[in-house]
C-alpha positions in Angstrom: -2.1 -17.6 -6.6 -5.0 -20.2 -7.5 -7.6 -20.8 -4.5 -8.9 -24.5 -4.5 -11.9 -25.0 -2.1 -11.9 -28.1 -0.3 -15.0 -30.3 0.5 -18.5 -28.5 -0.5 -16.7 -24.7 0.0 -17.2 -22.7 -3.2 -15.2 -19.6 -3.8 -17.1 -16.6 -5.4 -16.3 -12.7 -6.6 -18.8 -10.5 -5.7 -20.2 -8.6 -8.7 -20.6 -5.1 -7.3 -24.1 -3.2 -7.2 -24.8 0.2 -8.7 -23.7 3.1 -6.5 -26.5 5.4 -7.8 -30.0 4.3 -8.0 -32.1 4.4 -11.2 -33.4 8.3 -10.6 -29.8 9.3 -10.6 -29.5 9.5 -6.9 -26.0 8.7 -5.7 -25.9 6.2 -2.4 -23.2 6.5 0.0 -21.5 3.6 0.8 -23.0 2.9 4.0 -26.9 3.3 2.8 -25.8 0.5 0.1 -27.4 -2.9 0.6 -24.6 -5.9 0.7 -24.8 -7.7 -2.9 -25.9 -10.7 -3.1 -24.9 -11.4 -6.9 -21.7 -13.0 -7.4 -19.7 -15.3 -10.2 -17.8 -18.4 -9.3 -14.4 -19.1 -9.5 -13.6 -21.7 -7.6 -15.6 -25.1 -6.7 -14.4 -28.1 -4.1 -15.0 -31.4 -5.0 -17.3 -32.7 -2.7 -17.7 -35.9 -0.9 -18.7 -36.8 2.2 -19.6 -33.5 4.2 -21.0 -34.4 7.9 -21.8 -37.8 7.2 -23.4 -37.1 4.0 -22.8 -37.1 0.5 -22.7 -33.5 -1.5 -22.4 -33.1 -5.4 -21.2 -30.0 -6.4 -24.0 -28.3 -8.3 -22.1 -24.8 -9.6 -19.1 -24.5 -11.9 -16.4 -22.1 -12.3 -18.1 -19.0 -14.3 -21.6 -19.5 -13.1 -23.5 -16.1 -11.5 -25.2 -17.0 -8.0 -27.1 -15.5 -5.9 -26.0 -16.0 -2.3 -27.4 -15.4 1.4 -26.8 -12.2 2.7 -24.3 -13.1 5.5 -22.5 -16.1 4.4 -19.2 -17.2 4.3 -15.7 -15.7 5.0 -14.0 -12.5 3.1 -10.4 -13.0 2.2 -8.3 -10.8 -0.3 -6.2 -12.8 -2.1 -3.9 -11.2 -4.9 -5.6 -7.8 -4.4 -9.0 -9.4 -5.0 -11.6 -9.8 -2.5 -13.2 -12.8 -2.8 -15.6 -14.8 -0.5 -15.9 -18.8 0.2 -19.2 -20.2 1.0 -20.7 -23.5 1.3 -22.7 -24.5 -1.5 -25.6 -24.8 0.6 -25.0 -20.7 1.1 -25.7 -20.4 -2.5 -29.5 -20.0 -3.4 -30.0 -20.0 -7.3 -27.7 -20.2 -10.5 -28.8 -16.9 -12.6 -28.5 -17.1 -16.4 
């Protein structure tokens, strides 16, 4: 199934953190921090959001970083993914 956002929503897989931190330590799943890191795969296509006009500034295949509580989860052919607004989305990373 192929997701396509509408308006400034952006759909994004999260890239998943280390479970064991760099002295070998192994974190349960619970004392993990959310991750903020993910890769696009999905963009709307703008337009007029709340009386405003909003250019998409990510493409499919860039890595973002993301606030830490943002958008909705959804699993959608056995892959979780999440859709934010682009104004959830904090940096491109290269």
């Amino acid at each position: 199934m192929q997701v396509k956002p509408l308006f400034d929503k952006v759909v994004i897989k999260v890239i998943e953190s280390s479970e064991t931190t760099e002295s070998g330590i192994v974190l349960p799943g619970a004392a993990q921090e959310k991750p903020q890191l993910a890769q696009v795969v999905a963009v709307g296509p703008g337009g007029m959001v709340d009386g405003k006009e909003v250019v998409m500034q990510v493409k499919p295949g860039d890595k973002v970083l993301y606030s830490k509580y943002a958008g909705s989860e959804f699993k959608i052919d056995g892959e979780e993914v999440v859709i934010v607004r682009q104004a959830d989305i904090l940096a491109v990373v290269d």
